[in-house]
MIGURO-927521 format. One record per residue: x, y, z of N, C-alpha, C in turn; residue in three letters. Coordinates in steps of 0.1 Angstrom, whole numbers, plus 5000, padded with zeros to 4 digits. Layout:
N
XYZXYZXYZALA/...
***
This chain:
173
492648534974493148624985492248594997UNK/492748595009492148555022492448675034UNK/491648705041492148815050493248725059UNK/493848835068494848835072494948905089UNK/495648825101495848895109496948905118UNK/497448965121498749025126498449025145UNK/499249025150499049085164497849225169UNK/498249325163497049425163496449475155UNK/496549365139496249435129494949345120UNK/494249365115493049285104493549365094UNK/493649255083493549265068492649185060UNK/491849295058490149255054489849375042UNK/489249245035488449345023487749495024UNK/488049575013487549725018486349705010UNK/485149755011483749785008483649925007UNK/481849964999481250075000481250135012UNK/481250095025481050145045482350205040UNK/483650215035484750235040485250385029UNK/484450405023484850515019485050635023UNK/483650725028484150785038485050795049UNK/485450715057486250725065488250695059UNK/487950625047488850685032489150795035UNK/488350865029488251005021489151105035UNK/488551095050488451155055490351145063UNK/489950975062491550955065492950965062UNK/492650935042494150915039493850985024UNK/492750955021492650935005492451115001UNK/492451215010492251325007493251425013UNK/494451345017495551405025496551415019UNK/497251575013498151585008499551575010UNK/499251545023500751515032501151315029UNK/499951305029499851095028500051095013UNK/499551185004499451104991501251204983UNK/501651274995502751344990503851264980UNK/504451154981505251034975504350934972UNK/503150924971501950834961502450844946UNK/501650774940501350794925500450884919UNK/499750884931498250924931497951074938UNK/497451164934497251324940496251254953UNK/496251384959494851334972493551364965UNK/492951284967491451314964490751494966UNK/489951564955489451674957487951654964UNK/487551534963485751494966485751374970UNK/485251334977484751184982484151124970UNK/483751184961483151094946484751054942UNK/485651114946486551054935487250964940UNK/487050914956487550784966486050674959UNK/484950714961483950674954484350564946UNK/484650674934485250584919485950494921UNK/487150514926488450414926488250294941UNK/486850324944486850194956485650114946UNK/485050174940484050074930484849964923UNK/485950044916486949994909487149914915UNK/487949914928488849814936487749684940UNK/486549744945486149634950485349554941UNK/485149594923485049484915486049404914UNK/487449444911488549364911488649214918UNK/488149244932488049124935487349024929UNK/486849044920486648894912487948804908UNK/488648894905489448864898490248824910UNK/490848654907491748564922492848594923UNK/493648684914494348744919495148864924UNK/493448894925493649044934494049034945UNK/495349104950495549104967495249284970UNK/493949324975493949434981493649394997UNK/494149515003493449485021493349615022UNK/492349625033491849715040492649705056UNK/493649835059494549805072493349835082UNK/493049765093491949755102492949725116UNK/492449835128493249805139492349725149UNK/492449595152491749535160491149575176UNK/492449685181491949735193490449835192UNK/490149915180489249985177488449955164UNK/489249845156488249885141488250005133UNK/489350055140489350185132490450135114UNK/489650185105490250145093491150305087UNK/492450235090493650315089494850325072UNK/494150255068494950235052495050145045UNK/495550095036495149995023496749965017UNK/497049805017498249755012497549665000UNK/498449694989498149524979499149594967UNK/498849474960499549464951499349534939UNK/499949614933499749784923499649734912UNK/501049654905501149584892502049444895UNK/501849434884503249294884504349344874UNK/505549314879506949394872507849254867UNK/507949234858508549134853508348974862UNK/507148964861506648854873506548874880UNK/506948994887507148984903505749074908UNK/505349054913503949144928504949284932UNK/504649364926504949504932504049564941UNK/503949584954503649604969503449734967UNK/502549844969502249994975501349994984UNK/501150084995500650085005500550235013UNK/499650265021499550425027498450395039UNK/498550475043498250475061497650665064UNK/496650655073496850825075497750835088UNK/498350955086499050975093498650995106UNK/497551005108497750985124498150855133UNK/498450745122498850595128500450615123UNK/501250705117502250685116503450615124UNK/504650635125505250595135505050475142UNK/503850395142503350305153504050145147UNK/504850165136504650005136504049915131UNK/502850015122501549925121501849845109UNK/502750005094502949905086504049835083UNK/504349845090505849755091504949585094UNK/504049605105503349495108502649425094UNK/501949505088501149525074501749415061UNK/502949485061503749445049504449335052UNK/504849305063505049185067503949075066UNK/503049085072501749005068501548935056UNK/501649045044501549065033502948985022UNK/504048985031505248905023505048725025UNK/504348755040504448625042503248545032UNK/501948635029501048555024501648535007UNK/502048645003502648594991503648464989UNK/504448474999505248374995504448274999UNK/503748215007502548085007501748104997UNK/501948154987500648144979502248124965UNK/503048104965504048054958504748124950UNK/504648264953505348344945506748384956UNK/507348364943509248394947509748514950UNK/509048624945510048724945509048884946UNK/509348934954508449094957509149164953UNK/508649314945509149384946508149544951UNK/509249614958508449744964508949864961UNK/509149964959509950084957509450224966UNK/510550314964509450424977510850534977UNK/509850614976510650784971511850814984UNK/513350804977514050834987514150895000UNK/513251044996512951135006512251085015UNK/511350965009510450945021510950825029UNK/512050875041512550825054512150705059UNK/510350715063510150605070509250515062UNK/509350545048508650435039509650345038UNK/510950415036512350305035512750215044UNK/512250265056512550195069511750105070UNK/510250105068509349985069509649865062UNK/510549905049510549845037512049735039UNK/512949825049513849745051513849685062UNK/513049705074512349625085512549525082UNK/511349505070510549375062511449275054UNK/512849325057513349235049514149235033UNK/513349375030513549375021514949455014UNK/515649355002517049435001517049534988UNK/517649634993518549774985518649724966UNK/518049704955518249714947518949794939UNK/518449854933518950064929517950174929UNK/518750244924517950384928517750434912UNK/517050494910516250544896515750714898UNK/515650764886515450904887514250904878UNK/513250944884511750914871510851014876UNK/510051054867508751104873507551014878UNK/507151074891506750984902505350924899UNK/504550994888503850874882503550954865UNK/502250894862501850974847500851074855UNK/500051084866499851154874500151254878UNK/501451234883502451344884503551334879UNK/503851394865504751404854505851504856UNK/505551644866506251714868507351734882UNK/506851594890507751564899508351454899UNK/509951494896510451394896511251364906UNK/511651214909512151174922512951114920UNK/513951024929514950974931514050844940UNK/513750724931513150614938514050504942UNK/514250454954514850334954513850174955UNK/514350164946514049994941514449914952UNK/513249794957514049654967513249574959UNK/513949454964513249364963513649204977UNK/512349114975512748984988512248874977UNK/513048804982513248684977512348574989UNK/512148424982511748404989512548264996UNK/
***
């Protein structure tokens, strides 16, 4: 995995420096982690945890995590990579705090992100994103990405008792 840069955007490894501003940005927001897998963090020990995690991973070469970084400030605004792998394919999740919403950014993001996969030789992405949520769909289909189906599941083992209506894409390469 190699960082990545976009017109206003860095995609750079997240570290221990980036927790806090984690915690404070996305990783503790119940409105950002509303259609996640993931509840919002109750403690900055518990962004802690799961960035130790992440940033051992990178040993491992094929880990694609980034850290979303805006070049005009360096302000570190959210995190895209790759969740699991789904019958071969790189399954894509990604979140942003909402104060960068609307802007573009991950649409810019995930794009970055399609193109390094497919130069690194993989065929086929896949991404999914809770119907309700409007402009997760829109970034998704920005990007290229086409309308699979739609599924009715609980939205993770996390959260067992909300269940959603996900729509499935995928891009080919």
């Amino acid at each position: 995995m190699k960082e990545l840069e976009t017109k206003r955007l860095r995609l750079r490894y997240i570290n221990e420096n980036d927790v806090e501003t984690a915690f404070n940005a996305w990783t503790s927001d119940p409105e950002v982690t509303k259609y996640l897998t993931w509840n919002a963090h109750a403690s900055i020990d518990e962004t802690k945890y799961i960035f130790d995690i992440w940033i051992k991973e990178y040993e491992d070469p094929d880990t694609y995590r980034w850290g979303i970084e805006r070049k005009e400030d360096n302000a570190l605004m959210g995190m895209i990579d790759v969740v699991r792998v789904e019958d071969g394919a790189p399954v894509i999740g990604y979140c942003t705090a909402k104060m960068y919403w609307g802007n573009g950014y991950m649409t810019e993001a995930l794009g970055a992100v399609v193109e390094e996969l497919f130069d690194n030789g993989i065929d086929t992405i896949k991404i999914s994103a809770v119907d309700e949520n409007i402009g997760s769909n829109r970034v998704i289909e920005k990007c290229g990405f086409r309308f699979v189906n739609k599924t009715i599941e609980a939205l993770s083992e996390m959260k067992p008792d909300t269940i959603v209506t996900i729509n499935n894409y995928r891009i080919d390469r």
